[in-house]
Backbone bond lengths (Angstrom), bond angles and torsions (degrees), N, CA, C in turn:
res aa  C-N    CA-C-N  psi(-1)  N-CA   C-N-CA  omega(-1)  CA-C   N-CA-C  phi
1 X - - - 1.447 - - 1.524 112.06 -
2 X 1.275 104.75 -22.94 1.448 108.31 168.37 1.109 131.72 -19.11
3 X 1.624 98.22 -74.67 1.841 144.44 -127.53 1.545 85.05 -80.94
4 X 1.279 138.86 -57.92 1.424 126.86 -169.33 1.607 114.49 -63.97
5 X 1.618 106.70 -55.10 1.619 96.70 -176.74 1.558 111.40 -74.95
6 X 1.676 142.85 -18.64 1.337 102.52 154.97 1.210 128.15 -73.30
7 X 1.702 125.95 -3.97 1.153 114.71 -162.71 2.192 104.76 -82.12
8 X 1.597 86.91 -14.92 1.200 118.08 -163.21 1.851 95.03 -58.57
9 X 1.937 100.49 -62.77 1.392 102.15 -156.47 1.491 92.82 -83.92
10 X 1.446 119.60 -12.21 1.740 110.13 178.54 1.908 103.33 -75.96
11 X 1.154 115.25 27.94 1.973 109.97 -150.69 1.944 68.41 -137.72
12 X 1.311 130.27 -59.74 1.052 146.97 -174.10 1.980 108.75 -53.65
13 X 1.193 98.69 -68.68 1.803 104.47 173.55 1.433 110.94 -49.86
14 X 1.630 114.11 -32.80 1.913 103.68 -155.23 1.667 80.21 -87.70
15 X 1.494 116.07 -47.06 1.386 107.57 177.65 1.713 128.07 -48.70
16 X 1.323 120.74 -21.80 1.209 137.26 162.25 1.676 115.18 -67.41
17 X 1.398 121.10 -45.28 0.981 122.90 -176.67 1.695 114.65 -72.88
18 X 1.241 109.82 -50.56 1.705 131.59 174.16 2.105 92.80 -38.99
19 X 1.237 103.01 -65.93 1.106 118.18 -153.66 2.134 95.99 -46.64
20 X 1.632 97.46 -42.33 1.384 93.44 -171.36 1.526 119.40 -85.34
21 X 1.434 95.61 -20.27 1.420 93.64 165.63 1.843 121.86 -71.88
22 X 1.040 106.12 -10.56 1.299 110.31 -173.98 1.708 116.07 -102.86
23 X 1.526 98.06 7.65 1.191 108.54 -160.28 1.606 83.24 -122.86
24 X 1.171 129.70 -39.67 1.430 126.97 161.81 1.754 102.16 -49.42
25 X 1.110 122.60 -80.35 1.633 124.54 -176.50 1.494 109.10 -21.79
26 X 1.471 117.29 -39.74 1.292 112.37 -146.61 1.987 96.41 -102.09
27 X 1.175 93.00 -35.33 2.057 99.96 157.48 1.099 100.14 -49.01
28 X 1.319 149.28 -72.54 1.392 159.68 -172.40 1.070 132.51 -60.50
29 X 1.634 116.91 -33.03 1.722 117.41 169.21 2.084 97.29 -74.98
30 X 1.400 107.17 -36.44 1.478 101.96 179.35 1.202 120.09 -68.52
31 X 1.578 134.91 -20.34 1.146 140.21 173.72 1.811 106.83 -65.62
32 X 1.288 90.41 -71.67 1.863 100.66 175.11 1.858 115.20 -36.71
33 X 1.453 94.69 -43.11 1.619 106.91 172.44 1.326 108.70 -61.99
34 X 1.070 142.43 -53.30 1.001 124.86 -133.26 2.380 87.82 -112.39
35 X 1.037 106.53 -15.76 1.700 103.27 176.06 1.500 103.14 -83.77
36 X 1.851 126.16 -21.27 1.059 137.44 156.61 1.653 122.06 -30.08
37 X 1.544 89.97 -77.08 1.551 121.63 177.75 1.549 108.28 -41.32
38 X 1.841 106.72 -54.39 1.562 123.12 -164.07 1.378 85.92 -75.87
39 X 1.370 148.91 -30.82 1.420 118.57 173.20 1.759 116.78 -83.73
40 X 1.315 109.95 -16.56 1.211 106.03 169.86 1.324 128.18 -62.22
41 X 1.585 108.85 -42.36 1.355 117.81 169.19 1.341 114.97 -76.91
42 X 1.104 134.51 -5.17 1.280 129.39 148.43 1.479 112.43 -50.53
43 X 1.515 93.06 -79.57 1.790 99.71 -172.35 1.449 116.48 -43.43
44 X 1.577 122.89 -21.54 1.026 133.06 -168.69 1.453 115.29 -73.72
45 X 1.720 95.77 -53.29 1.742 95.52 -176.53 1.410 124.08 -94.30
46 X 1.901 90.99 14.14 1.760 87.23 164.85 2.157 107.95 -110.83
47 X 1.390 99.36 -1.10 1.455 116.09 152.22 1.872 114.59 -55.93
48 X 1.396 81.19 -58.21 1.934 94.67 -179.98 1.132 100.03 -60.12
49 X 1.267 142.80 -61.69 1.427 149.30 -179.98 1.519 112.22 -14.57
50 X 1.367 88.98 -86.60 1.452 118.67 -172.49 1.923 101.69 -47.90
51 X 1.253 109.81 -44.32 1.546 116.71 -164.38 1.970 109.60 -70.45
52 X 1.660 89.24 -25.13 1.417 95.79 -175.99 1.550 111.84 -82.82
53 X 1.349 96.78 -27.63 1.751 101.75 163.56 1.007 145.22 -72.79
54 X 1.397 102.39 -15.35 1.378 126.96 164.92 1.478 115.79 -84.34
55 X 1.036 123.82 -30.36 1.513 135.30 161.49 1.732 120.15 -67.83
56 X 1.227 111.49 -33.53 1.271 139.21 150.19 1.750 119.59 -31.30
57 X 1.771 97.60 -76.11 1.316 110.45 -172.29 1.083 118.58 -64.43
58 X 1.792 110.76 -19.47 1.461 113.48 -165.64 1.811 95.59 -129.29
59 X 1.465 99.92 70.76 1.130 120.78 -171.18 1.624 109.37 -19.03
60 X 1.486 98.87 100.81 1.519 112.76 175.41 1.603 129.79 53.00
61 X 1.066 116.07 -11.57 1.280 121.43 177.60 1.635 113.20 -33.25
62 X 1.270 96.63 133.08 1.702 111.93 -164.37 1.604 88.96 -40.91
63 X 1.312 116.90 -73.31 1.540 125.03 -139.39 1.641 112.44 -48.91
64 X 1.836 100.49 -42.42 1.530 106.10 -169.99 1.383 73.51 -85.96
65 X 1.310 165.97 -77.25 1.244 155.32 -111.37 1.801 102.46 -69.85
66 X 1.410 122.95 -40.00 1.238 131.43 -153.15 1.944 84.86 -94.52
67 X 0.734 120.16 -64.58 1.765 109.58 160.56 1.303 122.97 -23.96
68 X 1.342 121.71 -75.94 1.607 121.99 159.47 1.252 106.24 -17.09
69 X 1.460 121.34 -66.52 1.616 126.69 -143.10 1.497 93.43 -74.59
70 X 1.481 114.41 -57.93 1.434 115.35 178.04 1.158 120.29 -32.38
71 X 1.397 127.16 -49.19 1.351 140.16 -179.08 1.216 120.71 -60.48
72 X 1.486 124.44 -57.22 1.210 145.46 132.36 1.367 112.41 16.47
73 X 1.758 117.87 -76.91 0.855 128.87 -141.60 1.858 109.70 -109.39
74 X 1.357 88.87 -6.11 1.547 116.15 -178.72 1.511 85.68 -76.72
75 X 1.140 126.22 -76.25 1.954 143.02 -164.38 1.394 88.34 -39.59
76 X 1.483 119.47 -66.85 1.441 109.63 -165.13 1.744 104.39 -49.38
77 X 1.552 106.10 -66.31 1.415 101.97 -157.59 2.127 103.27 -58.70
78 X 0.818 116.33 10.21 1.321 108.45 161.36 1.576 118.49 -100.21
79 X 1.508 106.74 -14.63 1.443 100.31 -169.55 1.520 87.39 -96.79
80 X 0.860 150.97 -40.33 2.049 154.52 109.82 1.522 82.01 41.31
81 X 1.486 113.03 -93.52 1.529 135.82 -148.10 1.444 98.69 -71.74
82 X 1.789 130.44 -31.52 1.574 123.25 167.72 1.844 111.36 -58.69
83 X 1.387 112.32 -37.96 1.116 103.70 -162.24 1.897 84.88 -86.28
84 X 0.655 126.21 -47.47 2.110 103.29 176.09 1.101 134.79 -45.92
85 X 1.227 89.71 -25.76 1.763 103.30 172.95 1.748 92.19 -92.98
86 X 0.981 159.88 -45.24 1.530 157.55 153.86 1.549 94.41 -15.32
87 X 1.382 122.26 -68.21 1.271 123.04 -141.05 1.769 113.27 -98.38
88 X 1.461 84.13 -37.21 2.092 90.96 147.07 1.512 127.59 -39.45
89 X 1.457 86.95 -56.66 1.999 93.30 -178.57 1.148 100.44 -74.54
90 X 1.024 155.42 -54.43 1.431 171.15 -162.77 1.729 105.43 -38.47
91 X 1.299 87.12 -76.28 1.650 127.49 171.30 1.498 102.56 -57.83
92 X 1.048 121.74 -77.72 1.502 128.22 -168.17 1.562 106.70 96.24
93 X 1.402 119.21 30.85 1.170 136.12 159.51 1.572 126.15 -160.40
94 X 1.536 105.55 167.71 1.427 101.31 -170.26 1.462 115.38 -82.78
95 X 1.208 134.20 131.00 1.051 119.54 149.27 2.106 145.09 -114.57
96 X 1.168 132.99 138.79 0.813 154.47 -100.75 1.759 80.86 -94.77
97 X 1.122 115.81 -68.44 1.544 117.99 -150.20 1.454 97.00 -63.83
98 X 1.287 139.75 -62.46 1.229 117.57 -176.65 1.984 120.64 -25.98
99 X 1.295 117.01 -39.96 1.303 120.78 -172.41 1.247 92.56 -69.32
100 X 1.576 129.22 -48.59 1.500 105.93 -162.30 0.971 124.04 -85.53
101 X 1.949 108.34 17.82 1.682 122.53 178.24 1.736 103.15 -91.11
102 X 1.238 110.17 -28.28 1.175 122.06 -158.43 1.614 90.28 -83.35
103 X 1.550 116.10 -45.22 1.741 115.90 174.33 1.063 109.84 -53.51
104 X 1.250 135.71 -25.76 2.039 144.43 -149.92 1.311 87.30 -91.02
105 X 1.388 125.07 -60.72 1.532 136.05 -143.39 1.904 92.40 -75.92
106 X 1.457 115.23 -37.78 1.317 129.05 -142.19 1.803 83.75 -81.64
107 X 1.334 89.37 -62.83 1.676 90.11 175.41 1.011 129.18 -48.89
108 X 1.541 124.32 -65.64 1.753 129.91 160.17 1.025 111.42 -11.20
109 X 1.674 104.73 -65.68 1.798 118.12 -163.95 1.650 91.32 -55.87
110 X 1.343 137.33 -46.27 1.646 127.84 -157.55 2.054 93.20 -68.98
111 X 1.201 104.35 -47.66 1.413 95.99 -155.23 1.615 101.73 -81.55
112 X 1.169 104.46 -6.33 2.002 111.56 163.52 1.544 96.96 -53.40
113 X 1.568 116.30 -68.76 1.361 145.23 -125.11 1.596 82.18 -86.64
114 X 1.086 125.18 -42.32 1.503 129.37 -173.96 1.568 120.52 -55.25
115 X 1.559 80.77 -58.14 1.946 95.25 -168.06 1.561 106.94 -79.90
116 X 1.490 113.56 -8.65 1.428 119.29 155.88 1.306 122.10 -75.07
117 X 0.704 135.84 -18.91 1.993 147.79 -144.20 1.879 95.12 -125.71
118 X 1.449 113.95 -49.02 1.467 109.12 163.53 1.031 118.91 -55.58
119 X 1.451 119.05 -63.58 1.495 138.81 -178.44 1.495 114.48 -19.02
120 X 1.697 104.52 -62.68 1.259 136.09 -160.93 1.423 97.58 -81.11
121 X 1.335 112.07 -43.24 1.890 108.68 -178.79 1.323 129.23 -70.99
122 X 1.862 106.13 -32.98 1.496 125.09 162.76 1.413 100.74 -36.77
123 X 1.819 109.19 124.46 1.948 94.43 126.79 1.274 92.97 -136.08
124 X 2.095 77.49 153.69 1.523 101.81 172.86 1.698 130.27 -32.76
125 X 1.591 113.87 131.92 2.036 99.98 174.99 1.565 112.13 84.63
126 X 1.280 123.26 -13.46 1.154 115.15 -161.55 1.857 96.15 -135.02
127 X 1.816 122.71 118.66 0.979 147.88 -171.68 1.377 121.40 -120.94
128 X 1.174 132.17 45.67 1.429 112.57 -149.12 1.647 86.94 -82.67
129 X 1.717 109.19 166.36 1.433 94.54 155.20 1.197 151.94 -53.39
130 X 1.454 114.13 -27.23 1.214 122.10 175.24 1.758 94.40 -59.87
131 X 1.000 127.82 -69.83 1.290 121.28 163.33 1.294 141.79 4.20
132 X 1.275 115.60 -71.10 1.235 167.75 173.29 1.314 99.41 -50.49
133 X 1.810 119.98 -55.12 1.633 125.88 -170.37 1.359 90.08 -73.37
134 X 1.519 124.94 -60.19 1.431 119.92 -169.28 1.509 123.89 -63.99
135 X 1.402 118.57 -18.54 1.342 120.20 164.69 1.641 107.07 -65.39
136 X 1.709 134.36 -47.85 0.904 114.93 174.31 2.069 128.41 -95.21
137 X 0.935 88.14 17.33 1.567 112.15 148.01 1.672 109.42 -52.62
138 X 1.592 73.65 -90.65 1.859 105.38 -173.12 1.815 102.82 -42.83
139 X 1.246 118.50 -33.86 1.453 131.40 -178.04 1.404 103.80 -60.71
140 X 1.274 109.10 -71.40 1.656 132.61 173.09 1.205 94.86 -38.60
141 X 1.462 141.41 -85.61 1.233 148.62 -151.50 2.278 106.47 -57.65
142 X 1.092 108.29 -33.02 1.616 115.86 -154.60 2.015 90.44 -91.17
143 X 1.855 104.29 -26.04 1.503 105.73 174.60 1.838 110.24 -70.75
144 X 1.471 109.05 -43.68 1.676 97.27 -173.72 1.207 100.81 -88.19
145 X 1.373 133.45 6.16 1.393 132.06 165.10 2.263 114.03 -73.26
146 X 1.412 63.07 -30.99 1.815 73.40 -168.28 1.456 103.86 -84.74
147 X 1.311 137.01 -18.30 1.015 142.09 -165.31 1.684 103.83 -111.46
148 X 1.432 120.91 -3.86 1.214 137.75 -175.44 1.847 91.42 -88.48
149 X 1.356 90.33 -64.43 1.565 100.24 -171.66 1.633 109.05 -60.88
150 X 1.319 123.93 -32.54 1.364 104.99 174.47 1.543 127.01 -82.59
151 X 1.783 102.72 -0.02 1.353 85.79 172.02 1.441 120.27 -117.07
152 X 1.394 97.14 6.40 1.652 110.88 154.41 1.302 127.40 -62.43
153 X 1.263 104.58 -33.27 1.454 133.72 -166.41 1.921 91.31 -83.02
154 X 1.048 125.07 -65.35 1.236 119.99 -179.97 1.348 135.19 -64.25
155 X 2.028 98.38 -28.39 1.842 118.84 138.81 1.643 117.76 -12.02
156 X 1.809 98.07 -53.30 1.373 98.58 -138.96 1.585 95.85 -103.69
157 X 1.130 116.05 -2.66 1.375 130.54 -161.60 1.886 74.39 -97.41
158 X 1.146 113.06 -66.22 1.483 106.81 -157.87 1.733 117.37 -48.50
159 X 1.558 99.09 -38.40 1.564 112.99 -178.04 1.463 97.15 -84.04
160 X 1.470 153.00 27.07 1.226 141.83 158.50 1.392 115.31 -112.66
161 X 1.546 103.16 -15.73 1.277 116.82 -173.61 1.926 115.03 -91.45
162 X 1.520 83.66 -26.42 1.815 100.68 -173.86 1.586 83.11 -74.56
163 X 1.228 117.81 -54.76 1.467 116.11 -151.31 1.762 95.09 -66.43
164 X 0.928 136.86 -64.49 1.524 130.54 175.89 1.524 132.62 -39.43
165 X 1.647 93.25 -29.60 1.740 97.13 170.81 1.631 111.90 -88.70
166 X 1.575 111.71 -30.41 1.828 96.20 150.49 1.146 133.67 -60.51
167 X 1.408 119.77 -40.61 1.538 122.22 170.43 1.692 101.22 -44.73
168 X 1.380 120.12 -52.42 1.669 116.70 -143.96 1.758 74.15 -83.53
169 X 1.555 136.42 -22.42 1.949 122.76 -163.28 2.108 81.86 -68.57
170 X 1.534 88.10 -54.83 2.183 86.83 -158.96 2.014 98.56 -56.13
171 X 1.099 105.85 -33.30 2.118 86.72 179.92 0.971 117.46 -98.18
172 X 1.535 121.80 7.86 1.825 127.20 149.54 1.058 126.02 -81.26
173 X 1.630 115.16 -21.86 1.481 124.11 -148.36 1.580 92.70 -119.98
């Protein structure tokens, strides 16, 4: 009668132990992550810096201007991904909307980067086909972009809205 219940609480302890060792790993890959990130966004927003000054000196010009912005928007969506990993460890779970802030920003930033890069490549009167294919490329590409962003956008609307009508179920209930 033994043999099952120690094998039971010896099945119970290693499972106790596993659990903390794995719970150490996971303190620790998020620590490394996240001093990772904080040096990235360092390097990043003194990347942006420099890029915006250069866009600056050479008063706005699309090319350095669309660099700046890129950069810009790169720093954020990493500081996006520091604070998820903030709120993961925090929490001790994942949560959802930060990612689909980080999709919003990711996208924006493409269809920024786009309508700059056309803009600048357009000239007036002149269509050739090659042209012509890449205008409806760029067309194609700026439609599932836009339709990306609105349903991220409504993603996030939905998960702010769920989350507020539980808050108001737990201080009614």
């Amino acid at each position: 009668m033994d043999g099952p219940e120690v094998r039971s609480r010896e099945v119970n302890r290693l499972g106790a132990a596993a659990g903390g060792v794995f719970l150490t790993v996971e303190v620790l890959a998020y620590v490394v992550l996240g001093v990772m990130l904080a040096i990235a966004v360092l390097v990043g927003v003194a990347g942006a810096a420099v890029s915006l000054w250069g866009a600056v000196r050479a008063l706005g010009e699309a090319g350095t201007l669309v660099l700046a912005v890129d950069r810009l928007l790169f720093v954020l969506m990493v500081v996006e991904v520091m604070h998820t990993v903030r709120v993961s460890f925090r929490s001790g779970k994942l949560v959802c909307e930060p990612f689909l802030i980080v999709g919003l920003i990711a996208s924006i930033r493409r269809v920024l980067v786009i309508t700059l890069e056309t803009s600048q490549a357009h000239q007036p009167g002149q269509w050739s086909p090659e042209a012509q294919g890449l205008l409806q490329a760029t067309m194609m590409e700026l439609t599932v972009l836009g339709g990306l962003i609105l349903v991220m956008v409504i993603s996030i609307y939905l998960l702010r809205r769920s989350d507020r009508e539980q808050a108001r179920e737990k201080g009614g209930a």
